[in-house]
Legacy VTK file of the C-alpha trace (Angstrom):
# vtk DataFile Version 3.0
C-alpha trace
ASCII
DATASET POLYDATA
POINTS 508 float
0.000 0.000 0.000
1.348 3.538 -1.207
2.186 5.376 2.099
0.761 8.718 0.516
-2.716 6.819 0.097
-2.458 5.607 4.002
-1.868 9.285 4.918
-4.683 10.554 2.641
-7.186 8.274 4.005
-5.601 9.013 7.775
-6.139 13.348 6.669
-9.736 12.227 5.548
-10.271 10.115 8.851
-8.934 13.021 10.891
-11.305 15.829 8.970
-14.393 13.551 8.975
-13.984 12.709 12.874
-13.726 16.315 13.325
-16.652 18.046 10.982
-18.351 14.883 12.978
-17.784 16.115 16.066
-18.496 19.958 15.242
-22.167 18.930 13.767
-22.586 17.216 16.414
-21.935 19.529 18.623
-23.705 22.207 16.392
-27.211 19.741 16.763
-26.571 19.817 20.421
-26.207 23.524 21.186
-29.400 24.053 18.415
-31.488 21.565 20.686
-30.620 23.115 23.650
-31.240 26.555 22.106
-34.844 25.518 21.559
-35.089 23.880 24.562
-34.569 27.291 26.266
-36.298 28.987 23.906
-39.834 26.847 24.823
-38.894 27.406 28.350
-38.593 31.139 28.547
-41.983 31.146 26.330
-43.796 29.061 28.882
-42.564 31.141 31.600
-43.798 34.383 29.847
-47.262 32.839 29.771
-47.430 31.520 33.016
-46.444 35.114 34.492
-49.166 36.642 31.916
-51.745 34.005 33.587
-50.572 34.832 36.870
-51.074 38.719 35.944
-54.678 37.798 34.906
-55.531 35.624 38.285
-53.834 38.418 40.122
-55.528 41.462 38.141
-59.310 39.071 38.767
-58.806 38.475 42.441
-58.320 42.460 42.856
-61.536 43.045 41.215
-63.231 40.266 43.188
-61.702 41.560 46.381
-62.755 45.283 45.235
-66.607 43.766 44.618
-66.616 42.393 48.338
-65.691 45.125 50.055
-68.126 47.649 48.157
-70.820 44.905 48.948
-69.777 44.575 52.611
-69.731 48.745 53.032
-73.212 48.898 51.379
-74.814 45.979 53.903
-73.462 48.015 56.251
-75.200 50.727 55.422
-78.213 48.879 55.240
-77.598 47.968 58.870
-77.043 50.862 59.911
-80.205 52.287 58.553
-81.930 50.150 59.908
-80.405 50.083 63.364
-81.693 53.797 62.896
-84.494 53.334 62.314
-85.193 51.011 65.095
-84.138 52.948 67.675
-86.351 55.949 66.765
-89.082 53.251 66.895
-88.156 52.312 70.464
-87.669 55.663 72.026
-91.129 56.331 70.353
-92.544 53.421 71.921
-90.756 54.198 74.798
-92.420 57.551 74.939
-96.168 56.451 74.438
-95.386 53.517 77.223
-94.522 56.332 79.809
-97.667 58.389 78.111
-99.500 55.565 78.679
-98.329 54.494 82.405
-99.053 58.257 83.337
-102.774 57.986 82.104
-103.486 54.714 84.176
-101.604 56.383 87.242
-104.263 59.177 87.029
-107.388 57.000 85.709
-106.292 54.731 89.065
-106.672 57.844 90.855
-109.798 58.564 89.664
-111.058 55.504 90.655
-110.625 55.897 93.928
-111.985 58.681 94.534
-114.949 57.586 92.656
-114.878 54.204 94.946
-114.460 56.219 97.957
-117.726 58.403 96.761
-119.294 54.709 96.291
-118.816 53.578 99.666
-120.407 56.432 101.015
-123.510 56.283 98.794
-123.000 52.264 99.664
-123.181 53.533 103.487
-126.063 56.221 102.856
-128.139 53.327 101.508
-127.513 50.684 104.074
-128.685 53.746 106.596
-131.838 53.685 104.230
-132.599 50.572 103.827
-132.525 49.918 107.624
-134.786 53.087 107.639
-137.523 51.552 104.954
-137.555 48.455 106.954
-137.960 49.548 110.447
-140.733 51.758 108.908
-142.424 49.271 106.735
-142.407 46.857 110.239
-144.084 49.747 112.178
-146.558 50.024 109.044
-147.279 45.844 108.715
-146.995 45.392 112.337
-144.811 42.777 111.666
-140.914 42.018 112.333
-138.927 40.843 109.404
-138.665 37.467 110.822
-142.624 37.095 110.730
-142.673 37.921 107.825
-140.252 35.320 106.420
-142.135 32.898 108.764
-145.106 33.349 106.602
-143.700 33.146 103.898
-142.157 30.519 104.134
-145.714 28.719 105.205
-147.175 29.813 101.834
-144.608 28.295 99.934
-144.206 25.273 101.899
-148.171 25.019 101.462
-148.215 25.354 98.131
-145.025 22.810 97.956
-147.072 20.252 100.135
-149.370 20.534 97.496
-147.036 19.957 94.535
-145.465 17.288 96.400
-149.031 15.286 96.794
-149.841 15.894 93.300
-146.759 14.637 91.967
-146.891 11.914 94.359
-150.182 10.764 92.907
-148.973 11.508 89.113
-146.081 9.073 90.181
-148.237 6.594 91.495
-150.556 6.722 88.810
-148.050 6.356 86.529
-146.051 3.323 88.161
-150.028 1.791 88.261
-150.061 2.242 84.488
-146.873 1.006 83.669
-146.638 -1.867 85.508
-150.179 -2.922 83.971
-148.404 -2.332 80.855
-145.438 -4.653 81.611
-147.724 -6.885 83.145
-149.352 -7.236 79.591
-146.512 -7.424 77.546
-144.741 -9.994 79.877
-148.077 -12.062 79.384
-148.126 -11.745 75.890
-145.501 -12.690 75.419
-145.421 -15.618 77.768
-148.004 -17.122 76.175
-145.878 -17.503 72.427
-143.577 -19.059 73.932
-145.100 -21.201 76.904
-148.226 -23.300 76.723
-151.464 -21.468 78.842
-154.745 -22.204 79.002
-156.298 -18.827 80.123
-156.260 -16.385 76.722
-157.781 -19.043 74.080
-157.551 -15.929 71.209
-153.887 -15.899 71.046
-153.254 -19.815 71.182
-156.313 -21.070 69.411
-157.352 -21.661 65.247
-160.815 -22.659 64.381
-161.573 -24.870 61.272
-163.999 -25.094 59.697
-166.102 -28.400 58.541
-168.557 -28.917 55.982
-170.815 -31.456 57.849
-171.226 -32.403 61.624
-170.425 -36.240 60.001
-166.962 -34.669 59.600
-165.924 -34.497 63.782
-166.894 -38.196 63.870
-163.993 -39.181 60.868
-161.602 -37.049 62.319
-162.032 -38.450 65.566
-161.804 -41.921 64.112
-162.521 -45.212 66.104
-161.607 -45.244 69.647
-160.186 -41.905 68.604
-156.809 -43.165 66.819
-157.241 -40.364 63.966
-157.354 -37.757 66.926
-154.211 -39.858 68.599
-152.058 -40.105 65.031
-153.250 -36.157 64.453
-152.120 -34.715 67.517
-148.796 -36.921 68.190
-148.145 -35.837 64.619
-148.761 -31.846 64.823
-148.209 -31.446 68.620
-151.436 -29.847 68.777
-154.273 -30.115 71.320
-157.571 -31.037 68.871
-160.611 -29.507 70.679
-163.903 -31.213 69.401
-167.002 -30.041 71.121
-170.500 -28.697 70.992
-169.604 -26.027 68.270
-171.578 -26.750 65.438
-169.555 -27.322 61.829
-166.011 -26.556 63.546
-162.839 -27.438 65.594
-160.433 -25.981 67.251
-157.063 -26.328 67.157
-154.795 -25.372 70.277
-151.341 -24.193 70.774
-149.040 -22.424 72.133
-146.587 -22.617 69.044
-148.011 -20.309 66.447
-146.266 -22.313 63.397
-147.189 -25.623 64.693
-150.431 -24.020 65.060
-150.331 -23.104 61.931
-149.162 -26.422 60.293
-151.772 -28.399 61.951
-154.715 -25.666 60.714
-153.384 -26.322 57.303
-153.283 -30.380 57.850
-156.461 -30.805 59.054
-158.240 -28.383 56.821
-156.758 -30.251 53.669
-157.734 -33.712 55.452
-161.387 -32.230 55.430
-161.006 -31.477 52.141
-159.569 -34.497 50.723
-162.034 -36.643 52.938
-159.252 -39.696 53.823
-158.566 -39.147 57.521
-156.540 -42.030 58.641
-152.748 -42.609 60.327
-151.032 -43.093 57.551
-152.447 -40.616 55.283
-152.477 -38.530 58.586
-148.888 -38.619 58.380
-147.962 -37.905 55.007
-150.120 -34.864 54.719
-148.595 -33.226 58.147
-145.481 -33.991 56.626
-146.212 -32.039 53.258
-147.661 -29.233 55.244
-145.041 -28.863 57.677
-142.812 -28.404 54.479
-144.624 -26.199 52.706
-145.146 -23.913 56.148
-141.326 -23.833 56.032
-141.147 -22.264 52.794
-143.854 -19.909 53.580
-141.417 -19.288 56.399
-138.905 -18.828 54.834
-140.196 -16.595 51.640
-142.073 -14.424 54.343
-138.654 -14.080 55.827
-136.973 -12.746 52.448
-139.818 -11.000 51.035
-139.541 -8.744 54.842
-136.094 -8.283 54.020
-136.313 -7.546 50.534
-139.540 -4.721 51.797
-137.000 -3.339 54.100
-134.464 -2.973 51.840
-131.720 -4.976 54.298
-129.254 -7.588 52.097
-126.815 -9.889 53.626
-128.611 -11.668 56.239
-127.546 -15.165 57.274
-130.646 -17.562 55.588
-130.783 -19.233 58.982
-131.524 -15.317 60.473
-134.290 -14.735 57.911
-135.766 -18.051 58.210
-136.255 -17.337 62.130
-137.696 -13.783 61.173
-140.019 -15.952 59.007
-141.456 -17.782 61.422
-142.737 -14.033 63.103
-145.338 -13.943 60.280
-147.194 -16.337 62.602
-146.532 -14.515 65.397
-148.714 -11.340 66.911
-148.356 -8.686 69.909
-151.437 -6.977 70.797
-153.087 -7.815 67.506
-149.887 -6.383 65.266
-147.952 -8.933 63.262
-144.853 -8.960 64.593
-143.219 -9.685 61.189
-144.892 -6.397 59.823
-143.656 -4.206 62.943
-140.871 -5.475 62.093
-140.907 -4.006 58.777
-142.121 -0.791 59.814
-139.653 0.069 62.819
-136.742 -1.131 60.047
-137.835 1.650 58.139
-138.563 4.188 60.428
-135.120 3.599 62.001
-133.772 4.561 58.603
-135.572 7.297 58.172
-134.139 8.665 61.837
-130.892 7.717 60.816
-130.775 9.193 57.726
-131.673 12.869 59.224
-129.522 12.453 62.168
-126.422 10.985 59.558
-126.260 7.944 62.211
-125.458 4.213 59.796
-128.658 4.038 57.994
-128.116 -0.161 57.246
-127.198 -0.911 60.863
-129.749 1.205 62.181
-132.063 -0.788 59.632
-130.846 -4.123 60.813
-131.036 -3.070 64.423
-135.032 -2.457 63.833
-135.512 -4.953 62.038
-134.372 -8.132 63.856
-134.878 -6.216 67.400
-137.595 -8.451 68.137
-136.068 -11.772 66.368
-136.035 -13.486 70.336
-140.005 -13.504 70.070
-139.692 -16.279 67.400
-138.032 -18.485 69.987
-140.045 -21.276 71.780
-139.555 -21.835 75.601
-136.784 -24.562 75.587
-134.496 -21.470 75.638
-134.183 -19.537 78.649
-134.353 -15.981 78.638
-135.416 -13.020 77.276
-136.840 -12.009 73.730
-133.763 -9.462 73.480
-131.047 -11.419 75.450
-131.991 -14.654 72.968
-132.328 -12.637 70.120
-129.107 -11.202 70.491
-127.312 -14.118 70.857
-128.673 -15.393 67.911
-127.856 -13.068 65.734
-124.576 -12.801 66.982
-123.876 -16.719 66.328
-124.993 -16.051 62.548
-122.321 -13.163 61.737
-124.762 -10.386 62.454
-122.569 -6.922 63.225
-121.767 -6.522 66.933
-123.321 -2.798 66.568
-126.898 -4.397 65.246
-126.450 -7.260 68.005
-126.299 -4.580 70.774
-129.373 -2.500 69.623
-131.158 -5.638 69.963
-129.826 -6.566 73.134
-130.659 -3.159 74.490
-133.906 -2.384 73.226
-135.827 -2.902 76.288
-132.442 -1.617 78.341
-131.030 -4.838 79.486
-127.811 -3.770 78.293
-126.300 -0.766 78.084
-126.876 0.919 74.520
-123.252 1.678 72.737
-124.387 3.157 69.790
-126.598 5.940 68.513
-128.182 2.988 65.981
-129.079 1.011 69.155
-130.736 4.413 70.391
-132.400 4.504 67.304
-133.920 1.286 67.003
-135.555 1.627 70.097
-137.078 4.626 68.947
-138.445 3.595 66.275
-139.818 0.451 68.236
-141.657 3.102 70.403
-142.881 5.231 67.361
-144.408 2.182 65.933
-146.553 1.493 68.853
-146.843 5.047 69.846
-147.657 6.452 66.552
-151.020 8.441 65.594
-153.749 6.436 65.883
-152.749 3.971 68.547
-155.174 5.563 71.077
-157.610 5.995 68.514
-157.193 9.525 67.951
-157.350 11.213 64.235
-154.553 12.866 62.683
-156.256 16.094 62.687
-156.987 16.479 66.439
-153.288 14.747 66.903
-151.355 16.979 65.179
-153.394 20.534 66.678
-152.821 19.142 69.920
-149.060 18.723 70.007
-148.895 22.038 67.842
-150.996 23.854 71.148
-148.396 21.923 73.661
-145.585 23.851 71.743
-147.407 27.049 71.553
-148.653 27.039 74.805
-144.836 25.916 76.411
-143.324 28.791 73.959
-146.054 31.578 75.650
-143.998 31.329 79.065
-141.019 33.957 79.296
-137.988 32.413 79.167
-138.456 29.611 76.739
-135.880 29.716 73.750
-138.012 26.440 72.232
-140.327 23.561 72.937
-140.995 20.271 71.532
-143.776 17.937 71.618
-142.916 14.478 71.536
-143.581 10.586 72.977
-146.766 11.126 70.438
-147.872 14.417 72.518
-147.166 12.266 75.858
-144.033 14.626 76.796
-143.101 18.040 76.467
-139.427 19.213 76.361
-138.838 22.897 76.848
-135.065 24.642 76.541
-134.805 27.938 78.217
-132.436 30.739 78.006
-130.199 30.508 80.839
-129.270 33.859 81.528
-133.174 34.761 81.796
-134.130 31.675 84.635
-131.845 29.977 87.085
-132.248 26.197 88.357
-134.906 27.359 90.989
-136.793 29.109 87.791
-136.544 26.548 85.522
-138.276 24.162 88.491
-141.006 26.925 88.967
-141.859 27.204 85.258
-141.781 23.539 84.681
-144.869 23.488 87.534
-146.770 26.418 85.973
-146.568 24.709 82.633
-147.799 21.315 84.085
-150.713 23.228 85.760
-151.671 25.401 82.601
-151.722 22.320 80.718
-154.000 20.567 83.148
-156.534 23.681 83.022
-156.655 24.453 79.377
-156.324 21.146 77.812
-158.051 17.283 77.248
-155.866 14.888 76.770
-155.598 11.102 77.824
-153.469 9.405 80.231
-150.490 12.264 81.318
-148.162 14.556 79.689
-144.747 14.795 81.286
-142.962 18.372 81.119
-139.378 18.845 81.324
-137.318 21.792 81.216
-133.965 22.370 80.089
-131.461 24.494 81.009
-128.144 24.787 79.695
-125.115 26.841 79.361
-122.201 26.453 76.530
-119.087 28.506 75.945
-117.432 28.664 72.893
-113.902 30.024 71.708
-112.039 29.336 68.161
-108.689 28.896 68.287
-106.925 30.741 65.148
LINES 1 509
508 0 1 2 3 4 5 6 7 8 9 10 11 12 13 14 15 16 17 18 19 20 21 22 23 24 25 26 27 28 29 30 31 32 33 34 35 36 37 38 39 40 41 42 43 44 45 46 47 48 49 50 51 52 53 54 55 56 57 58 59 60 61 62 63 64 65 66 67 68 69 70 71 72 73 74 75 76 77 78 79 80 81 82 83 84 85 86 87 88 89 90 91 92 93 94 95 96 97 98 99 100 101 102 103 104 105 106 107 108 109 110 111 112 113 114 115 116 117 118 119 120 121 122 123 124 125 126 127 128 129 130 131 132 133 134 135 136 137 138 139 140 141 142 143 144 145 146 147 148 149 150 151 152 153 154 155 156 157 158 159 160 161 162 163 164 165 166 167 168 169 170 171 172 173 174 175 176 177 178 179 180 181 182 183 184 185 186 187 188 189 190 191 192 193 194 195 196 197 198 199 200 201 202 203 204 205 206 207 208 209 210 211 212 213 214 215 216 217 218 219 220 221 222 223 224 225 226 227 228 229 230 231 232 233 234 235 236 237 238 239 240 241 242 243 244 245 246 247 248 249 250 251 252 253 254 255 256 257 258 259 260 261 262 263 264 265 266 267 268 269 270 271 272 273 274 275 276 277 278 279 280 281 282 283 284 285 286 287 288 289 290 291 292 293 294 295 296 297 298 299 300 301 302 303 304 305 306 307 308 309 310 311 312 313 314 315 316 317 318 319 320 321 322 323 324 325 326 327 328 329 330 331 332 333 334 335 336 337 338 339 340 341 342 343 344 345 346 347 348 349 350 351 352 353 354 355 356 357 358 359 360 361 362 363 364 365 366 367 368 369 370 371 372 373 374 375 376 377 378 379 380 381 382 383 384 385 386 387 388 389 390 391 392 393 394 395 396 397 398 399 400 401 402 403 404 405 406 407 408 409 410 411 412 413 414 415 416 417 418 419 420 421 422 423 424 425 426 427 428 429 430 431 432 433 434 435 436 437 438 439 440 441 442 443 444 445 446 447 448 449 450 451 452 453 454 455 456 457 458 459 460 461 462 463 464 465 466 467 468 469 470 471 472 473 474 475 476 477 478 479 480 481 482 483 484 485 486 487 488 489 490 491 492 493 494 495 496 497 498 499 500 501 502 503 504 505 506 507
């Protein structure tokens, strides 16, 4: 190898290495050039940023302490204004205090000026009695002696009337519960003494007719009245029998069997038999649709069958000549009727009159009475303990619970009680409760009256800041005796005066 070419190449190594390292270096420096020139930009814009968040939080600064000055002022203002209020106030209280301090004055001189007129009249008084004593001739204690001998008189007398009113009227009701107890006894226990309430008569078409129904040695007779439970009564009454028991459907069943045995003409055991049998059916669904068809008249749904079948069996059934099944009817309706005005339950007010009397279908292997049983029946069928104590209740056995209970009885009482009952015409009923109300409502006093009990009660409310208790007790008597001068009526009218006094407030 040519030494010159080794020292070319070497030169060319040398000059490469070195314009190498010189753009190398040059790519360096130019890198870090931009480097710093990207870092002095981002500097500039943070400090421009930090110029803006400084320059904003002046202004916000600025805005919060303009606000704060003008609330402030507001305060301030107000504070002003508050105080002028108080020293006003301040200044009408001690304007105020200083007219009270003289009114008080006032007043007692005008109480002192009081006590002497209060003296000067005592002085007087003593005066006008000593004189009026030397007029009567009488000392003040006479004369409260005798008047107190009037009064009690005329008390003695009020006292004996009233004791005989009170008497009278115990006589009258206790013949009245004597009666109804009897009555209704005798549905429910055999008796012999009232034949019209335990008796049927059939008819026959021949006098040949008692012989076949009595049947040799009396075996038709035997089969009849084993069958029906019945007591057969043949005797001197020409072209009839009577029929005798104290259970109105059996009653009833053996009418039926025996007048369809007359009819058919074959009167003997067997055919005895069959025919009590198809009556005693056919009485239960007369039982039965008489129960529904009440119901469905009364307008009551959603009795137990078992409840209307036993109301049935009061078609049968009567109490002082009134079917018990219609009453029934009625007092269900009335009781709706009073329920509706008064917004009481109309249905269990409804119910309530309308089984109330459900224990009078009972016969006497049950012990107790028509209310007690009645409610106990009901209640074992589902009935509604509200309807199960107005029948309970009814004749106060039990206390009543509900205003439907309170109901039913009344309309119980209206349908016995109602016009017409003691045979009087509407007319002459109505003008005579309208002159009990007039004539209670001519008294002073009296704020209203009402006639009610079917004109057997008056009830009279009085103002009570024009009568006291004593005045009330006085103007019930002097009603009583006004009504005892001036008017006919039967039996007794009880009058009783009310007096009553309500406050009332509304809280806002």
């Amino acid at each position: 190898m040519n030494p010159i070419n080794i020292a070319i190449d070497i030169l060319a190594l040398i000059i490469g290495v070195t314009a190498g390292y010189f753009f190398h270096r040059y790519q360096v420096e130019r890198a870090a050039k931009a480097k710093q020139d990207k870092a002095e930009d981002i500097l500039k814009a943070a400090n421009t940023q930090a110029r803006l968040i400084e320059t904003s939080a002046r202004e916000n600064a600025t805005k919060i302490i303009q606000a704060a000055e003008a609330e402030i002022k507001e305060r301030r203002i107000e504070l002003n204004r508050e105080t002028e209020r108080l020293d006003k106030r301040r200044a009408e209280l001690d304007s105020r205090f200083d007219k009270m301090e003289q009114r008080e004055q006032n007043l007692n001189r005008r109480q002192s000026q009081i006590d002497r007129r209060g003296n000067e009249i005592d002085k007087l008084y003593e005066e006008q009695v000593k004189r009026l004593e030397q007029i009567a001739k009488m000392t003040q204690e006479d004369a409260r002696k005798e008047l107190f001998t009037a009064v009690e008189k005329e008390a003695r007398g009020d006292m004996a009337r009233i004791i005989r009113q009170i008497e009278a009227e115990a006589r009258e009701e206790g013949e009245k519960r004597a009666r109804k107890l009897i009555a209704d006894a005798i549905q429910r226990v055999a008796s012999e003494h009232v034949a019209e309430v335990t008796r049927a008569v059939v008819t026959l078409p021949s006098e040949e007719m008692k012989g076949r129904i009595v049947g040799r040695n009396g075996r038709n007779i035997k089969a009849f009245e084993q069958a029906t439970g019945v007591d057969v009564i043949v005797d001197d009454t020409p072209d009839s029998v009577t029929i005798s028991c104290f259970d109105s459907v059996r009653r009833e069943i053996a009418r039926r069997a025996l007048a369809k045995l007359v009819l058919d003409g074959r009167i003997h055991p067997a055919h005895i038999e069959k025919i009590v049998e198809d009556e005693t059916k056919a009485v239960e669904k007369i039982i039965n649709e008489a129960g529904e068809q009440a119901a469905f008249e009364a307008n009551i749904a959603g009795l137990h069958p078992e409840v209307l079948r036993m109301m049935g069996r009061l078609k049968f059934r009567t109490s002082y000549g009134q079917n018990q099944l219609a009453h029934a009817v009625e007092v269900a309706k009335l009781a709706g009727i009073l329920a509706a005005e008064i917004g009481a339950n109309v249905e269990w007010a409804k119910q309530g009159g309308f089984l109330h009397d459900i224990g009078k279908a009972m016969d006497h292997n049950q012990e107790g009475t028509h209310a007690g049983l009645g409610a106990e029946f009901c209640k074992r069928y589902g009935v509604n303990p509200v309807v199960v104590n107005a029948i309970a209740s009814h004749h106060h056995e039990v206390d009543q619970e509900t205003v439907e209970a309170v109901i039913a009885e009344a309309a119980d009482a209206i349908s016995g009680a109602r016009p017409g009952a003691r045979r009087e015409d509407l007319e002459a009923y109505i003008k005579r409760i309208r002159s009990l109300e007039e004539m209670s409502m001519s008294f002073d006093g009296v704020q209203q009256a009402f006639a009610i009990q079917a004109g057997r009660e008056v009830r009279i409310i009085v103002k009570p800041e024009a009568l006291d208790d004593l005045g009330s007790a006085r103007l019930a008597r002097d009603i009583a005796k006004k009504i005892e001068e001036t008017m006919q009526y039967p039996g007794q009218i009880r009058v009783t005066v009310i007096r009553e006094t309500r406050s009332t407030e509304y809280a806002k």
